[in-house]
C-alpha positions in Angstrom: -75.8 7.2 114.5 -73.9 4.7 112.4 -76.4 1.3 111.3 -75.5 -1.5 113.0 -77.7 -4.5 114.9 -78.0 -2.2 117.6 -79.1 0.6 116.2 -81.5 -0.6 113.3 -85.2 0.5 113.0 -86.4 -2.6 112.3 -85.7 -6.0 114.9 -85.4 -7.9 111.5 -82.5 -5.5 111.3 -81.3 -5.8 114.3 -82.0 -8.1 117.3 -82.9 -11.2 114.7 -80.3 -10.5 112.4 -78.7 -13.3 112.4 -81.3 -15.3 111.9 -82.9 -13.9 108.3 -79.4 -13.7 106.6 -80.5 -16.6 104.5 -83.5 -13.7 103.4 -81.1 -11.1 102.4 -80.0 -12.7 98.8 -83.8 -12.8 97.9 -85.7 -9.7 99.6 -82.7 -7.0 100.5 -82.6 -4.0 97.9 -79.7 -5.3 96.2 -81.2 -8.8 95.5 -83.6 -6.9 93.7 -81.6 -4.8 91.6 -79.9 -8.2 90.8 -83.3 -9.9 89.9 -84.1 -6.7 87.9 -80.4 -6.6 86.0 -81.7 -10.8 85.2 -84.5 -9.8 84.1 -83.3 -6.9 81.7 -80.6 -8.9 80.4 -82.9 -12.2 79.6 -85.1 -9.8 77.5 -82.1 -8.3 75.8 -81.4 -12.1 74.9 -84.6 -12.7 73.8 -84.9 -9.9 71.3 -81.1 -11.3 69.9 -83.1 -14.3 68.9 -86.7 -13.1 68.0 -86.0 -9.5 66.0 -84.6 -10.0 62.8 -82.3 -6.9 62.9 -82.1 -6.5 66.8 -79.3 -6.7 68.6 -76.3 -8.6 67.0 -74.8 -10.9 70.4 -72.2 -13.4 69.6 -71.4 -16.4 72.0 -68.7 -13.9 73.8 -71.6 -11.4 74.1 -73.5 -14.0 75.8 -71.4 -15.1 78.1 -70.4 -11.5 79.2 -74.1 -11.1 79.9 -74.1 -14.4 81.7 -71.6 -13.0 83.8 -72.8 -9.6 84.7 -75.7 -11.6 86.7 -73.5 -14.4 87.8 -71.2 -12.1 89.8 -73.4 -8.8 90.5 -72.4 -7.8 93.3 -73.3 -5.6 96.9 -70.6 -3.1 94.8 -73.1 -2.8 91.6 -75.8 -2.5 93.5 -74.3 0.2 95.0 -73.3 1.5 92.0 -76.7 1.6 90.5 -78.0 3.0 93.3 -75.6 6.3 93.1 -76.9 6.6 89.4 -80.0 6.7 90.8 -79.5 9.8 93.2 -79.4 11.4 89.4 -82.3 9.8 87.7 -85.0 9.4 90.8 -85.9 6.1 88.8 -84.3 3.0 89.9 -85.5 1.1 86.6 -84.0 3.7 84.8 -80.8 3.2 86.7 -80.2 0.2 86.2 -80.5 0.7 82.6 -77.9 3.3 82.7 -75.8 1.1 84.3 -75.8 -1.5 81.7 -75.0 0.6 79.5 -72.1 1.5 81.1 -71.3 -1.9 81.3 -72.0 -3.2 78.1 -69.4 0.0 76.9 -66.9 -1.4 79.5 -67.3 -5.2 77.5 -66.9 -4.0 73.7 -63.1 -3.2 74.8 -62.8 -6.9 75.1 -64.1 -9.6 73.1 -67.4 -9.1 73.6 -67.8 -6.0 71.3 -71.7 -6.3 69.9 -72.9 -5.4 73.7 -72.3 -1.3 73.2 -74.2 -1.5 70.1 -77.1 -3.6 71.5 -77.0 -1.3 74.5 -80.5 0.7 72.3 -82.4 -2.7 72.7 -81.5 -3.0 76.9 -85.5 -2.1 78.4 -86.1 -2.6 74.8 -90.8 -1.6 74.8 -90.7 -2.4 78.3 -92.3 -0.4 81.1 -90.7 -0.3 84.6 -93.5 -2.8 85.7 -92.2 -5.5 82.5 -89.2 -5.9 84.9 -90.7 -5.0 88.7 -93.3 -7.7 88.4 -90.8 -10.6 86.3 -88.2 -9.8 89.3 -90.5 -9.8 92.4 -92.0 -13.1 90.8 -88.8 -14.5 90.8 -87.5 -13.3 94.6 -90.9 -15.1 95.9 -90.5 -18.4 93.8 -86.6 -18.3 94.6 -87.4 -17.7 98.6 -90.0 -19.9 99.0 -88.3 -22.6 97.4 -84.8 -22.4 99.3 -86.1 -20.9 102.7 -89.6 -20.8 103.5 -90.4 -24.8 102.9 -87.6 -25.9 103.9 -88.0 -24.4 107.3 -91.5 -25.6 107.2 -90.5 -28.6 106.0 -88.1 -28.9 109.3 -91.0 -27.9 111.4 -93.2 -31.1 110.4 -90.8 -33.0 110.3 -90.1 -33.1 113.6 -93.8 -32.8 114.8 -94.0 -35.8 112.8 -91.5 -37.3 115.0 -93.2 -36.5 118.1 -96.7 -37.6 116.9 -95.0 -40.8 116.4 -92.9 -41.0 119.2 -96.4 -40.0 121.9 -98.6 -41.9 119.6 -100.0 -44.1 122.6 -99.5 -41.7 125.0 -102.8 -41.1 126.7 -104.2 -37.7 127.8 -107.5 -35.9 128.6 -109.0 -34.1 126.7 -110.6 -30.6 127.2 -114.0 -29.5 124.6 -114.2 -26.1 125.7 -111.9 -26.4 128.5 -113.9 -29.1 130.0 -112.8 -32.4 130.6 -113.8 -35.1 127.4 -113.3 -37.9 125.8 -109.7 -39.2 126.0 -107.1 -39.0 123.3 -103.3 -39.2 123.0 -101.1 -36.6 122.7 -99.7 -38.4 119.0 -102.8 -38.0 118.0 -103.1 -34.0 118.7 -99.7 -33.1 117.2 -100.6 -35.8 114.4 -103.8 -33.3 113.5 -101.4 -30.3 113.1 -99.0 -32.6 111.0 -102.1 -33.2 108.7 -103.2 -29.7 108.5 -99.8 -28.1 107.7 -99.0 -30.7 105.0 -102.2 -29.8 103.3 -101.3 -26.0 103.5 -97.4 -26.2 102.7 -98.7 -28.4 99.2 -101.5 -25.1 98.5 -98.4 -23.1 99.1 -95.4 -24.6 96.9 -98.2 -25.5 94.3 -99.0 -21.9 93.6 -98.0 -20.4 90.2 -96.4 -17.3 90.6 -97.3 -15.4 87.3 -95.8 -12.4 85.0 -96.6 -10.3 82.2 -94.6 -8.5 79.8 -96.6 -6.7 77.5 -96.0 -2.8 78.3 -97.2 0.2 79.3 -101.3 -0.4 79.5 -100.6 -4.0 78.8 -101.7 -3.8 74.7 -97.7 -4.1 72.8 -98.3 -0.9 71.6 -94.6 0.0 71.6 -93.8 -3.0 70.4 -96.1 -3.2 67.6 -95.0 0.4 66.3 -91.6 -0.7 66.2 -92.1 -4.0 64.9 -95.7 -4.6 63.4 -95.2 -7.9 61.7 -93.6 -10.0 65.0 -96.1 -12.1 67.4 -95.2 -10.2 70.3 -97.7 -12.4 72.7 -95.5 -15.6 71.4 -92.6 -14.2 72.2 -93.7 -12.5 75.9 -95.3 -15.5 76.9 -92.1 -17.8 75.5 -90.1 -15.5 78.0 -91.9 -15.5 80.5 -92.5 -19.2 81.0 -88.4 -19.7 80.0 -88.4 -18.0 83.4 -90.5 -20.4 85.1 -93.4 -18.7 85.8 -96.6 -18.6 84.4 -97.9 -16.3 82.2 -100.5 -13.4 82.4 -101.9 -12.6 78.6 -104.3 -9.7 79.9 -102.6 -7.1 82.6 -102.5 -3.2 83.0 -99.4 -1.8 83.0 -99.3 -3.9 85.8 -99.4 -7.3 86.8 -102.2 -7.4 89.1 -101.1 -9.2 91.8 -103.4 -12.4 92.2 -101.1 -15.1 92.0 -99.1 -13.1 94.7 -102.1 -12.3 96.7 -103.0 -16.3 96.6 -99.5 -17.1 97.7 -99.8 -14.8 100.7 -103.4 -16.2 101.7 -102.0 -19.7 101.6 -99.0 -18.5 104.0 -101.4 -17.2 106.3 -103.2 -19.8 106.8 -100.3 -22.1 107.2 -99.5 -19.4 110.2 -102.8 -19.9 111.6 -102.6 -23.6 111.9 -99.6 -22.7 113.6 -101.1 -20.0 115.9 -103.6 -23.0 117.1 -100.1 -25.2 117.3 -98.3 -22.6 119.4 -101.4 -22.0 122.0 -102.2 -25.5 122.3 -98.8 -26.8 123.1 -98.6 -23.5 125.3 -101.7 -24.6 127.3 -100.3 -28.1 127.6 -96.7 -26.7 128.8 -99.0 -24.9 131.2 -101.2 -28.4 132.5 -98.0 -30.1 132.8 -98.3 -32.1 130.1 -94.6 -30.9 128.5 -92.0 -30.0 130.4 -88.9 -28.3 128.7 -85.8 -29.0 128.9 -83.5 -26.7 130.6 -80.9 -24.8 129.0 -77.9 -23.9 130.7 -77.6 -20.0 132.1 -81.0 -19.7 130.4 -83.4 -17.5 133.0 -87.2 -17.4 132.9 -87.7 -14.7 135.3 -86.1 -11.4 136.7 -87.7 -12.3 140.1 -88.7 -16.2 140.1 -86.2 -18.0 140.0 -88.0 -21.2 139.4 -89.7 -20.2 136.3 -89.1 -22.1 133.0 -91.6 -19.9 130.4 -92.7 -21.3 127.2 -91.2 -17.8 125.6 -89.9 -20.1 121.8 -93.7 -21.1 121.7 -94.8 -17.0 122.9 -92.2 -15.5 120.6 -93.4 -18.0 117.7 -97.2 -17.0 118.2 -96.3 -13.3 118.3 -94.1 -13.0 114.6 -96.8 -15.3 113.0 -99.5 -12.9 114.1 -97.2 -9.8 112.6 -96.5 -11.7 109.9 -100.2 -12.6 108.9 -100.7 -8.9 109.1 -98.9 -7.8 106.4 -99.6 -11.2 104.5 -103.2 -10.1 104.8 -102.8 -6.7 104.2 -100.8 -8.0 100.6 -103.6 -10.3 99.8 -106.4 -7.3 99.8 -104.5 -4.3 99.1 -101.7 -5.2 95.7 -104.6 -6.9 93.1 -106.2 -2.9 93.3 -105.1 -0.8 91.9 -106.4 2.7 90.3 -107.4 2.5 86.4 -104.0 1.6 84.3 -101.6 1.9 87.2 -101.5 3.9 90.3 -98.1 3.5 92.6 -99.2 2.1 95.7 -98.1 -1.3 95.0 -94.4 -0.5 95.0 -93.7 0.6 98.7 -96.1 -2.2 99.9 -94.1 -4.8 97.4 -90.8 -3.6 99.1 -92.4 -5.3 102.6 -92.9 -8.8 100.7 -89.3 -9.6 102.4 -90.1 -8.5 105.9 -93.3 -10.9 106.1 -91.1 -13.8 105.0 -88.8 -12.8 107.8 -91.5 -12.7 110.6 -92.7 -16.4 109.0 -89.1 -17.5 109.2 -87.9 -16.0 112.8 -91.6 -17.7 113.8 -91.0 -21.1 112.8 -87.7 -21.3 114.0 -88.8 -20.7 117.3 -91.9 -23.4 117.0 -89.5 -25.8 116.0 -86.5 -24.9 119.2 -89.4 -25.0 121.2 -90.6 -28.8 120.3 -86.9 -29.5 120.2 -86.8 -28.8 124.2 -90.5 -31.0 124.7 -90.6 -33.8 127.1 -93.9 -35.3 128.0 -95.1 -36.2 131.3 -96.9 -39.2 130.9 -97.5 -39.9 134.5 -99.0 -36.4 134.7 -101.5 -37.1 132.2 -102.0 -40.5 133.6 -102.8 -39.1 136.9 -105.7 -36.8 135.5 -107.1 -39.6 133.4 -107.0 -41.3 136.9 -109.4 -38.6 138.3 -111.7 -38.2 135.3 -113.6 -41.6 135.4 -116.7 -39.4 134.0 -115.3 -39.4 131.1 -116.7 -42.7 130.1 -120.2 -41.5 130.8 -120.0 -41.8 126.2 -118.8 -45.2 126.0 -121.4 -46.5 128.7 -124.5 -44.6 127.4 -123.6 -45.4 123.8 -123.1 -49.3 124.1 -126.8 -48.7 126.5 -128.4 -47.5 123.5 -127.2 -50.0 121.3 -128.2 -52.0 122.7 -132.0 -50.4 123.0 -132.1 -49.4 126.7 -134.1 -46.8 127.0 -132.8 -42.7 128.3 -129.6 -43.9 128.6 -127.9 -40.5 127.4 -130.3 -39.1 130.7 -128.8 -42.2 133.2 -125.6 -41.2 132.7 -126.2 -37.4 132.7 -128.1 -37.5 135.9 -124.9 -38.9 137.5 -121.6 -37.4 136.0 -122.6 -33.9 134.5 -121.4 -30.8 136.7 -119.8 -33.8 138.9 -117.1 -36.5 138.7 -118.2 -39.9 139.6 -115.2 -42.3 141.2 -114.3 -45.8 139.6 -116.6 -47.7 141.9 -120.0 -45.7 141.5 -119.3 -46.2 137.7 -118.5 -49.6 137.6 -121.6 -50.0 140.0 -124.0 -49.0 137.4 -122.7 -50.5 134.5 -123.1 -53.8 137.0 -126.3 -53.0 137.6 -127.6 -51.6 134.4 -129.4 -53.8 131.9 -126.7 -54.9 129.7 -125.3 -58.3 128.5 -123.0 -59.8 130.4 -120.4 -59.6 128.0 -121.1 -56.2 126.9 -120.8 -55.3 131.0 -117.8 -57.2 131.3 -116.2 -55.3 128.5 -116.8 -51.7 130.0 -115.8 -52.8 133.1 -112.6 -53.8 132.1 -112.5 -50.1 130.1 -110.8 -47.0 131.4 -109.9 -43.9 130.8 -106.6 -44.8 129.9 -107.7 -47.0 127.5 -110.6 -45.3 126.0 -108.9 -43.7 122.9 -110.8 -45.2 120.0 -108.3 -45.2 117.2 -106.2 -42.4 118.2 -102.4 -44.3 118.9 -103.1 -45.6 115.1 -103.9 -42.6 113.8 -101.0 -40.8 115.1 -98.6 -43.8 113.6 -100.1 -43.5 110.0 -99.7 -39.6 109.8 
């Protein structure tokens, strides 16, 4: 069976395809042979400059180099990959293939490259380059995909915290009826909490190493005893723009990566809460959605109009957050100097970035189709006079009347209490006259504290 959409494993693969090809140039195999070949090739540059008899590059050399990562392409990665089926090593590959390279650019003008082809993977252990390259992917991805599609996402809740800002709704505190609100204000409280865990996420150093095999220079200081090998590993490293780890194994352990994916999940959490509550409002009639033409919500119901972006969103967050969490506890371990278990889990770094992405794309095409119902939640604030069993109490005890909290309990809990019985016993309560006349003129409509400003200034 030939690989197509239709007939790949995975549904990253295949039915949502089209929706992660901005993915592939950062996670797909070949990206990372290409972040690798960057890597291997930065190094090789950084020896030309720090070794005092290593390799010999002239500005032709480096440009050639320049230009073997500039245009690597799906047919080198390919081509690495068939050196591969030899070696069973696919560092070891790609230093092959340099080589073969570099032997291909001394018949031009770049002719020190064959001879520096003995300094390419110069000390370095496979993990120098794994961790550098997988360091980069995540800062590259994150930076050009991930936020930005955040980003988008509140953005437009933003928008509709402003746009609903005085648009009044009930409540529910444990599915009960409460205290009014507005629905600005609700979607403002997500707008606060993702902000706060999109900055945790872009502000997160993602760190490297380069020190070798157990992480000591050994190699490097038996070749070259008298060089400052941390200067010059922690000068690369940071010329990459990461940050960088002084004391490592053979690998790098991890955290920064493991903080990364804990601050992604959480973001998805928020967004779990997001997806359910907007669900549950969909459901109370709060939202309708706007209809999309030859679009069907049921096999059998014709009149159904399901809240499937807001489902499908809440069901690749949770698959995402599994694998985010299973990163976060399972890559910082690992066995003495090095064990392997880190590599095939690494490999799946991509495929929780896609679940992230596909979800927030459908949070955000499900807001896009959101129109509130204002005269549905007017109607229930209409029928849920209780609700200002609070205000009354609280201006009672203010005001030092005694058992207020009970007054009011003894009449509205377990039971709804019309306009008129409520107004009746703030008229005949022991209040001020003004302090009546301002609760009578209250309702629940109008009973939402500071919530219409609080959704503006988000």
């Amino acid at each position: 069976m030939d690989l197509s959409a239709l007939t790949a494993l995975s549904p990253l693969d295949g039915r949502y395809a089209a929706k992660l090809t901005p993915l592939r140039g950062y996670f797909s195999e070949a990206a990372l042979i290409k972040y690798r070949a960057r890597v291997e090739i930065a190094w090789l540059q950084m020896l030309a400059r720090e070794l005092p008899d290593g390799p010999k590059l002239s500005p032709a050399d480096h440009a050639q180099l320049e230009r073997i990562v500039a245009e690597f392409s799906d047919a080198d990665a390919a081509a690495v990959k068939q050196i591969e089926k030899r070696t069973n090593h696919d560092v070891k590959a790609l230093e092959y293939w340099l080589g073969e390279r570099f032997a291909q650019s001394s018949q031009t003008a770049a002719t020190g490259l064959k001879a520096a082809v003995q300094f390419v993977h110069f000390a370095c252990t496979s993990e120098d380059i794994n961790n550098l390259a997988y360091a980069l992917m995540l800062n590259a991805a994150r930076s050009a995909v991930v936020l930005p599609a955040l980003d988008a996402l509140i953005a437009r809740l933003q928008q509709l915290a402003h746009d609903l800002a005085d648009a009044a709704m009930l409540s529910r505190t444990h599915g009960q009826p409460a205290t009014p609100t507005t629905m600005g204000k609700e979607l403002a409280n997500a707008v606060y909490r993702l902000r706060r865990q999109r900055e945790r996420c872009a502000g997160i150093a993602m760190a490297g190493k380069i020190n070798g095999a157990v992480g000591n220079y050994n190699a490097h200081l038996a070749a070259y005893p008298d060089i400052d090998w941390p200067r010059i590993a922690r000068t690369f490293v940071e010329k990459l723009g990461l940050a960088f780890n002084p004391y490592t194994i053979q690998i790098e352990p991890h955290d920064s990566l493991a903080e990364l994916c804990d601050a992604l999940a959480h973001v998805n959490t928020v967004l779990i809460d997001l997806d359910r509550d907007i669900w549950g409002y969909i459901s109370l009639g709060y939202f309708k959605q706007k209809l999309v033409a030859g679009e069907v919500g049921s096999s059998t119901m014709p009149h159904k109009v399901n809240p499937i972006d807001f489902e499908n969103s809440e069901g690749n967050l949770g698959l995402a957050n599994a694998l985010l969490h299973h990163f976060s506890a399972k890559l910082p371990i690992s066995r003495w100097q090095r064990d392997l278990t880190d590599s095939t889990v690494l490999r799946n770094v991509g495929v929780a970035f896609g679940y992230c992405l596909l979800a927030y794309d459908s949070c955000l095409r499900g807001l896009n189709k959101l129109e509130a119902d204002r005269a549905r939640m007017q109607l229930e604030l209409e029928q849920s006079w209780e609700v200002l069993a609070e205000a009354v109490q609280t201006v009672m005890r203010r005001h030092g009347i005694a058992d207020a909290y009970d007054q009011l309990k003894a009449i509205t809990r377990g039971q709804g209490i019309t306009q008129e019985a409520l107004q009746r016993f703030i008229s005949n309560s022991a209040l001020p006259e003004m302090e009546k006349r301002r609760l009578l003129a209250l309702t629940p409509a109008t009973y939402l504290g500071l919530a219409a400003k609080l959704a503006r200034a988000v």
